[in-house]
C-alpha positions in Angstrom: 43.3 44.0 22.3 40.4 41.2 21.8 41.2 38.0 21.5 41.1 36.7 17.6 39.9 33.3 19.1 36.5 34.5 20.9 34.0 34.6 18.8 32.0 37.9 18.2 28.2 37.9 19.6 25.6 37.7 17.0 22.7 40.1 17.4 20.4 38.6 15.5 19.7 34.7 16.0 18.8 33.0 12.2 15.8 31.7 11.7 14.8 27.9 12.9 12.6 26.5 9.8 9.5 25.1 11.5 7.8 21.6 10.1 4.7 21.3 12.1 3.4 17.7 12.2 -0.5 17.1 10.6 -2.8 16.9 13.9 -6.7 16.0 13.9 -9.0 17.1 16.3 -12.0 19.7 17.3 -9.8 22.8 17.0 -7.8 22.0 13.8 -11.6 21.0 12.1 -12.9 24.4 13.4 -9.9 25.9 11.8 -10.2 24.1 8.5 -14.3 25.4 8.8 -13.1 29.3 8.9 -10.2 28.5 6.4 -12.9 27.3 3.9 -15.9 30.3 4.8 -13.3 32.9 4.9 -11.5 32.1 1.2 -14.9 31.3 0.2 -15.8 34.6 1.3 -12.7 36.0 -0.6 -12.5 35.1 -3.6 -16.2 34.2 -4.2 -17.7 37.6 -3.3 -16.9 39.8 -6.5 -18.8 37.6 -8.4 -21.8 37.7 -6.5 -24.5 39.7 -8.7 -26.9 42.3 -6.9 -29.9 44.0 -9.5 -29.5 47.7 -8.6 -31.2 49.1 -11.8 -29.9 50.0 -14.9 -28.1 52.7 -13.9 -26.5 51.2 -11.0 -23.5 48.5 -11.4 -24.5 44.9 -10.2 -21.8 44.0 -8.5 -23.0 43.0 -4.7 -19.8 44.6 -3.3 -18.2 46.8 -4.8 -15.2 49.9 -4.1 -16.1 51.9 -7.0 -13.3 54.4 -6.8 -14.5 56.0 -9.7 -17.6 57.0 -8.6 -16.4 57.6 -5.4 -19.3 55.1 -3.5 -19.1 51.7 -2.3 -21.6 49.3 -2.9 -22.3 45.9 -0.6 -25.5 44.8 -1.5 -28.5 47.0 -0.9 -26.6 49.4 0.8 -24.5 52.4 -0.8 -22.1 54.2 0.7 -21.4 57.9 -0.7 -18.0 59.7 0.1 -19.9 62.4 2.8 -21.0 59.3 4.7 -17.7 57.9 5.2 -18.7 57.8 9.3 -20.3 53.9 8.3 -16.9 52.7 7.4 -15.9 54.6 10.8 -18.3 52.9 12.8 -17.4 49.7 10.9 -14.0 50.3 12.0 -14.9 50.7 15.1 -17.1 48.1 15.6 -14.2 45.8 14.3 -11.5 47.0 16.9 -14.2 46.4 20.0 -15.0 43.1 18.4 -11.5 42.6 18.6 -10.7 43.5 22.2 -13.8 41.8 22.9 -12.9 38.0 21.9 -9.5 38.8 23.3 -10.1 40.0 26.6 -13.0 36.7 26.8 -10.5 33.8 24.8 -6.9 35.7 24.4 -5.5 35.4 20.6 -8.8 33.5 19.2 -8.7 35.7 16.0 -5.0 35.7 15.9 -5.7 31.5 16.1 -8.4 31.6 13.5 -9.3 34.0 11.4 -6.1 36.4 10.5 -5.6 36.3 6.8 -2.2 35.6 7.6 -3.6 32.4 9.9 -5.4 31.2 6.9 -3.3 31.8 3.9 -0.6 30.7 6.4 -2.6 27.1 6.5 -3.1 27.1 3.3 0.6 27.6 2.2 1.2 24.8 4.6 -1.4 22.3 3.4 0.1 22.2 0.0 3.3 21.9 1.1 2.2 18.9 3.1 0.5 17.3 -0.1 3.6 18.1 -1.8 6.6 17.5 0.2 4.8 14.9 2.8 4.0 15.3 6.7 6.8 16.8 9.1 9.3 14.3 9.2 9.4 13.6 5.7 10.1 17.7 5.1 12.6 17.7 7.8 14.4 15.5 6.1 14.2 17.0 2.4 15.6 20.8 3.8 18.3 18.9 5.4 18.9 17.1 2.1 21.0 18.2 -0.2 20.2 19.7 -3.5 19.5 17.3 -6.1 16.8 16.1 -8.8 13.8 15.0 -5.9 14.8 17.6 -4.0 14.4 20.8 -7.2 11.5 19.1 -8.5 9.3 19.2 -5.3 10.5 22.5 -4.0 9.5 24.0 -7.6 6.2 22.3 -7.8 5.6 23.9 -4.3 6.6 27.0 -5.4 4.6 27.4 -8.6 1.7 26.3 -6.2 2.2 28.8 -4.1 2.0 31.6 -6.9 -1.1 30.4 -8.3 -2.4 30.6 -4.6 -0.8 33.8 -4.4 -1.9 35.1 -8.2 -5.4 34.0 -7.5 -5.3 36.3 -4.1 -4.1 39.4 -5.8 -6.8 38.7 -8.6 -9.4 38.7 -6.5 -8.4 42.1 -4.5 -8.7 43.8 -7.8 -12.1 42.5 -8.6 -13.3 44.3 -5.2 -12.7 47.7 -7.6 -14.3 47.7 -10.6 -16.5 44.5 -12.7 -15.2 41.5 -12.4 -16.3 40.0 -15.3 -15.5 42.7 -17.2 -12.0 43.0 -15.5 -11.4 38.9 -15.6 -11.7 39.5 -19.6 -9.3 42.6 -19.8 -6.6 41.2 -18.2 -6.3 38.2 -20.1 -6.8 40.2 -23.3 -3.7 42.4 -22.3 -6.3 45.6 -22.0 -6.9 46.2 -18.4 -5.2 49.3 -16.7 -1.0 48.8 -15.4 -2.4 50.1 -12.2 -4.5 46.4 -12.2 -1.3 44.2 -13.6 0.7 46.1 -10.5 -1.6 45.0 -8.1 -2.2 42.0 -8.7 2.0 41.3 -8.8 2.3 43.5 -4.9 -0.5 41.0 -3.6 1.6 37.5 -5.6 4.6 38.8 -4.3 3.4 39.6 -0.4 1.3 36.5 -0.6 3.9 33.9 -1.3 6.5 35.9 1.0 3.8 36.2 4.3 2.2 32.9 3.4 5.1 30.8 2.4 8.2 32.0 3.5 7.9 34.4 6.6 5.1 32.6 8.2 5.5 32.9 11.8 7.7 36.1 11.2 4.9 37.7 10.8 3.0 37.3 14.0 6.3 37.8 15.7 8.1 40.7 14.3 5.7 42.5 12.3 2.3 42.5 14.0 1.6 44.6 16.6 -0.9 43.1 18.6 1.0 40.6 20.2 2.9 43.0 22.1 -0.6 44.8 23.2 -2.6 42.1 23.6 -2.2 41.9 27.3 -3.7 44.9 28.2 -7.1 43.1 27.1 -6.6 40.3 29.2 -6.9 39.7 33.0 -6.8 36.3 35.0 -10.4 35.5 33.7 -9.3 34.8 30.1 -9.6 31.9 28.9 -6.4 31.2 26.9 -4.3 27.7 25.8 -2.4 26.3 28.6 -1.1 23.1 30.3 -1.4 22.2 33.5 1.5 21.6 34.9 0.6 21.0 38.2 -0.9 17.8 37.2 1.5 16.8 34.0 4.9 17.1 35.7 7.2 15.7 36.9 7.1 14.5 33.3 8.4 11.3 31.8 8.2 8.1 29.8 5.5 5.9 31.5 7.7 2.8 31.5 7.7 -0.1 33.8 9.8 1.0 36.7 9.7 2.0 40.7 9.6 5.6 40.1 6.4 5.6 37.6 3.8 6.5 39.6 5.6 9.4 40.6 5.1 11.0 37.2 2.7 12.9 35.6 0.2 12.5 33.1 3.0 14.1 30.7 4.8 11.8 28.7 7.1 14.5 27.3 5.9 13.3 23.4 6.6 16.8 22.5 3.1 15.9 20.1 2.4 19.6 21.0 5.4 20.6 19.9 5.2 19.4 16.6 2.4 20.5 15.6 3.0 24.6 17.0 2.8 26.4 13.2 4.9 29.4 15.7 7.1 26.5 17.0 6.9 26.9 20.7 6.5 24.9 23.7 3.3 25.8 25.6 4.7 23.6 28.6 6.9 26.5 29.0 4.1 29.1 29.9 2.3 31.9 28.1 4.6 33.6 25.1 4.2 36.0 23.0 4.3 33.5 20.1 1.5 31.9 21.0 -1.5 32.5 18.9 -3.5 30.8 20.6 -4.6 28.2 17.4 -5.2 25.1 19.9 -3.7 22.8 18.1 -1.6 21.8 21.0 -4.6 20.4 22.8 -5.9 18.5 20.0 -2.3 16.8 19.9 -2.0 16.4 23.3 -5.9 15.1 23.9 -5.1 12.4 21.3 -1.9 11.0 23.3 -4.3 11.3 26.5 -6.2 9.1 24.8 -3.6 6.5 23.4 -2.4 6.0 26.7 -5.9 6.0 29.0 -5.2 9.6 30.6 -8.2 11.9 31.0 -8.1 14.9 28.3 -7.4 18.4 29.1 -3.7 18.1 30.3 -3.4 21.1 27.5 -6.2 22.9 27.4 -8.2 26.6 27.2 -8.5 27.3 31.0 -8.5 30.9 33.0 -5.3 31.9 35.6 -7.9 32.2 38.3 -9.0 28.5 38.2 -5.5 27.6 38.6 -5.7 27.7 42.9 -9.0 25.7 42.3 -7.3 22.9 40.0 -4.5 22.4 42.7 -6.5 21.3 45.2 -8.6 19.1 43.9 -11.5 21.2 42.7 -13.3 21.9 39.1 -12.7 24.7 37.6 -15.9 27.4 36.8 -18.1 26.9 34.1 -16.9 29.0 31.1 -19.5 31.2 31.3 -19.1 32.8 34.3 -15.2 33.8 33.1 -16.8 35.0 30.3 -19.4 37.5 31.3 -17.8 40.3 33.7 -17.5 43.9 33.7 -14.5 44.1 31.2 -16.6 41.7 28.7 -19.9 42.9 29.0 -18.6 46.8 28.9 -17.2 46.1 25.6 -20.1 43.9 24.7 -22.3 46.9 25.1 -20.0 49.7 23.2 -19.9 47.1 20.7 -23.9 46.7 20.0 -24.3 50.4 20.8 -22.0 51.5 18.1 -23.8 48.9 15.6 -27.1 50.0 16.9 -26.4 54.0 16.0 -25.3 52.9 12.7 -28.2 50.6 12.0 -30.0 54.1 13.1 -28.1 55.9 10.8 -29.0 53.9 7.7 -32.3 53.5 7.9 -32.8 57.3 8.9 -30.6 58.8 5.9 -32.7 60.7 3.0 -32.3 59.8 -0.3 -32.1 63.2 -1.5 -29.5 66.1 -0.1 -28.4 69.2 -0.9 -25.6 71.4 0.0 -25.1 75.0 -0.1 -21.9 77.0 -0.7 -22.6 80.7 -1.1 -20.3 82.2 -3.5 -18.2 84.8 -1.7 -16.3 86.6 -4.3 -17.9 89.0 -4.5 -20.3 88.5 -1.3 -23.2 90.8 -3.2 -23.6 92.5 -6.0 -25.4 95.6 -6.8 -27.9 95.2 -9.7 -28.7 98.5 -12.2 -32.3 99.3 -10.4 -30.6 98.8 -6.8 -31.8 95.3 -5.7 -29.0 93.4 -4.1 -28.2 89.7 -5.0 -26.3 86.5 -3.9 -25.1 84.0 -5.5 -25.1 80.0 -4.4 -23.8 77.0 -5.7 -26.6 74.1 -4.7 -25.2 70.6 -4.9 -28.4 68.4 -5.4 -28.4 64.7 -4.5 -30.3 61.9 -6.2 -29.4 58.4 -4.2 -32.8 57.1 -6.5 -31.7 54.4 -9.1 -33.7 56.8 -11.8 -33.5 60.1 -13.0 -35.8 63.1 -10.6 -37.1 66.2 -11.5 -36.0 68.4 -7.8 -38.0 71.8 -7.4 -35.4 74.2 -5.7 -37.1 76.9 -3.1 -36.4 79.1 0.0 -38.5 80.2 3.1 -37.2 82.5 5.6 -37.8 86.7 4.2 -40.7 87.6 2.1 -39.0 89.8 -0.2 -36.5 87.2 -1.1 -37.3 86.0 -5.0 -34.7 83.5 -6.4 -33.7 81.8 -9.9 -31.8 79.3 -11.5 -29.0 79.5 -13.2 -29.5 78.2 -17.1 -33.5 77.9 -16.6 -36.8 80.2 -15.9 -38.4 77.3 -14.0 -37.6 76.2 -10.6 -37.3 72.8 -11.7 -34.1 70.7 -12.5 -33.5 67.1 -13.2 -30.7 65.4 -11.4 -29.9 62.4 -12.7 -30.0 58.8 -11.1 -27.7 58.1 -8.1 -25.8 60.7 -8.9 -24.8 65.0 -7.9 -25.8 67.9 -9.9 -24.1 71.5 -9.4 -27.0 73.9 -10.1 -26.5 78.5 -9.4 -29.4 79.9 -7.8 -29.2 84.0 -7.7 -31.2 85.3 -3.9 -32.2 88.7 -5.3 -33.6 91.5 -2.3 -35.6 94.3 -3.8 -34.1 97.9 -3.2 -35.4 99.6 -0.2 -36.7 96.6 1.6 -35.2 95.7 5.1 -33.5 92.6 4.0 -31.4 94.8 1.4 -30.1 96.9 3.6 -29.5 94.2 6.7 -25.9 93.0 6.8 -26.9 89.5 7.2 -30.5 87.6 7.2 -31.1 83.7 7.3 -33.2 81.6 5.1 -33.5 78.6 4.2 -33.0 76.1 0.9 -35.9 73.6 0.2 -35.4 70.6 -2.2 -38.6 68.7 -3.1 -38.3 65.3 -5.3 -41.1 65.5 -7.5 -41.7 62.4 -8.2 -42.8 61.1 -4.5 -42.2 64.5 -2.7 -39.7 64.0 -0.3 -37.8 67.0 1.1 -34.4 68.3 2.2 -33.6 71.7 3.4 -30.1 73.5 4.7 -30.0 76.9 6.2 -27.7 79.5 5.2 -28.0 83.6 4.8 -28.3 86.1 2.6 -25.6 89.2 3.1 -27.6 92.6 2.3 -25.6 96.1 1.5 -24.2 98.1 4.4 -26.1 101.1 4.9 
């Protein structure tokens, strides 16, 4: 029987609130320089205007579900060329293996949205509530009047930070000004009001509440990271070898035998993941570098040289010990693991670069119909039938001139017309019939199958397209 008096073993440890202190430095102003272009970027970018024609929306970017295309700037992307977002997806996932194989967690550090909002969340609250000790002290204060009043402020700070988030997704989608108007006058689509409350709601939760949860528990990356990195990464760390044994620097006959470390815990205090980087590489650490800006400014305060914290590669370590400098950045950053990824990276942006510039701006598809697969016509002739989806990527409406090559005793027709003329109309797809007719008694009549070819011509600066298929003759 167990013992009523031993306490049961908790599975789950509850969570530590973490206060980091305000820190100024190098790395904490690069990080306020990507807070600001990135939420710039954000929440600016729907409104940004792009002339397209008067058929064409003028939103610069733009995920026009409706239309089934996405628009970012001069470029347009149609549903059959959904290899660019590919590629882009690609491109992004080597670009990522590629800053962390070079500088371990920099975009983990610096440019995650949940990074930013993160320091956002936490810049508010640090206008609202004070710096870290001043917070520490109101959550271990108990409820009353200060205490209600500046946690609600925060809050209703927070969901304007969070409202304005999920506003702008939704502008991605469809007009924004034309959106922005709708919603306030109570006429935009649920589907918008619903989206806008899932991206308030995660917002406030990732930003404000779960914080370093996130990057913990829910990312995956932190658990694969280190198959990206080798001993030449450059990635945050202290040098221990010449901060400890660490202690207060007083007056005494054991000071010199310390090292530069004054144990301030100033790195501490400012972790937003609430580690100790004295204790090694974690899987916490994302690698934001404020640590070293805390640390450089206690170097400084008490005449030490900077860099007791610091981003430095494992393989310098032997180097450091004895004495000697470590190699210049550069030469940790450009090896075979680095450059290999370099140069998938450019080739995959290179193909499509290719790819854009190459693409027609007319196309056609053809889809013979193969119910029945021929039909017999009253004076013997044998015909097929297509359906010919037409292209126009042209910001105005084109007259297209359908033909075919291939047998000589092929003739063809529209569908609906007696010319061989049809107007598709701007950036759009038309679905036109063409009947393949074979005369009776000629070879192509009686073959089981012959190929030919479809020709598209634009009119208007006579570009061409062409797809191949075949025409299916009567068994003889």
């Amino acid at each position: 029987m167990a013992n009523p008096d031993q306490s049961t073993p908790q599975l789950y440890a509850s969570r530590e609130p973490i206060f980091p202190r305000r820190v100024s430095g190098r790395f904490r102003n690069f990080k306020w320089a990507i807070m600001v272009v990135t939420l710039g970027i954000y929440y600016l970018t729907p409104w940004i205007r792009w002339d397209r024609g008067p058929n064409l929306p003028d939103q610069a970017v733009l995920v026009d579900l409706a239309g089934r295309r996405f628009f970012m700037f001069w470029i347009e992307i149609w549903p059959h060329e959904f290899y660019f977002v590919a590629g882009l997806l690609i491109m992004a996932g080597l670009g990522l293996f590629l800053f962390t194989s070079a500088a371990g967690r920099v975009w983990c550090g610096y440019a995650c949205p949940q990074t930013v909002w993160t320091d956002l969340f936490i810049l508010t609250e640090r206008w609202i509530e004070g710096d870290r000790n001043a917070r520490v002290r109101l959550w271990n204060a108990p409820w009353n009047g200060r205490k209600t009043r500046l946690r609600v402020t925060k809050w209703i700070v927070w969901l304007g930070i969070g409202l304005v988030t999920g506003g702008a997704w939704v502008f991605y989608f469809t007009d924004a000004p034309t959106l922005m108007v709708d919603l306030f006058t109570l006429n935009a689509h649920p589907v918008a009001y619903t989206t806008i409350a899932v991206m308030t709601a995660t917002t406030f939760l990732f930003g404000g509440v779960a914080r370093e949860q996130v990057c913990i528990y829910m990312c995956p990356w932190p658990r694969i990271q280190a198959a990206m990195m080798d001993e030449d990464t450059l990635t945050v760390a202290y040098r221990e070898w010449r901060g400890e044994p660490r202690g207060k620097h007083r007056k005494s006959a054991d000071a010199d035998a310390l090292g530069d470390c004054i144990d301030c815990k100033a790195c501490v205090n400012v972790c937003p993941m609430g580690i100790d980087i004295r204790d090694g590489q974690q899987l916490e650490c994302i690698t934001c570098a404020l640590c070293i800006d805390a640390c450089d400014e206690v170097m400084d305060k008490i005449g030490k040289p900077r860099g007791l914290i610091d981003y430095m590669a494992l393989s310098d370590e032997p180097r450091e010990r004895e004495g000697q400098k470590p190699r210049p950045a550069f030469k940790h950053l450009l090896r075979p693991r680095t450059i290999l990824y370099t140069a998938l990276w450019s080739l995959v942006g290179v193909g499509l670069l290719v790819a854009l510039f190459i693409r027609p701006e007319i196309e056609l598809t053809v889809a013979p119909i193969r119910n029945p697969t021929y039909v017999i016509m009253s004076d013997g002739s044998v015909r097929n039938t297509y359906d010919v989806r037409l292209r126009n990527k042209h910001g105005d409406d084109r007259p297209f001139r359908i033909s075919i090559t291939g047998d000589r005793f092929l003739t063809w027709s529209l569908e609906g017309t007696e010319y061989e003329t049809v107007t598709v109309p701007a950036d759009s797809t038309k679905l036109q019939r063409v009947y393949v007719v074979a005369p009776p008694g000629t070879p192509v009549a009686g073959a089981e199958r012959t190929a030919f070819r479809f020709w598209v011509t634009d009119l208007t600066n006579q570009d061409r397209a062409h797809t191949d298929t075949v025409f299916n003759g009567k068994e003889n």
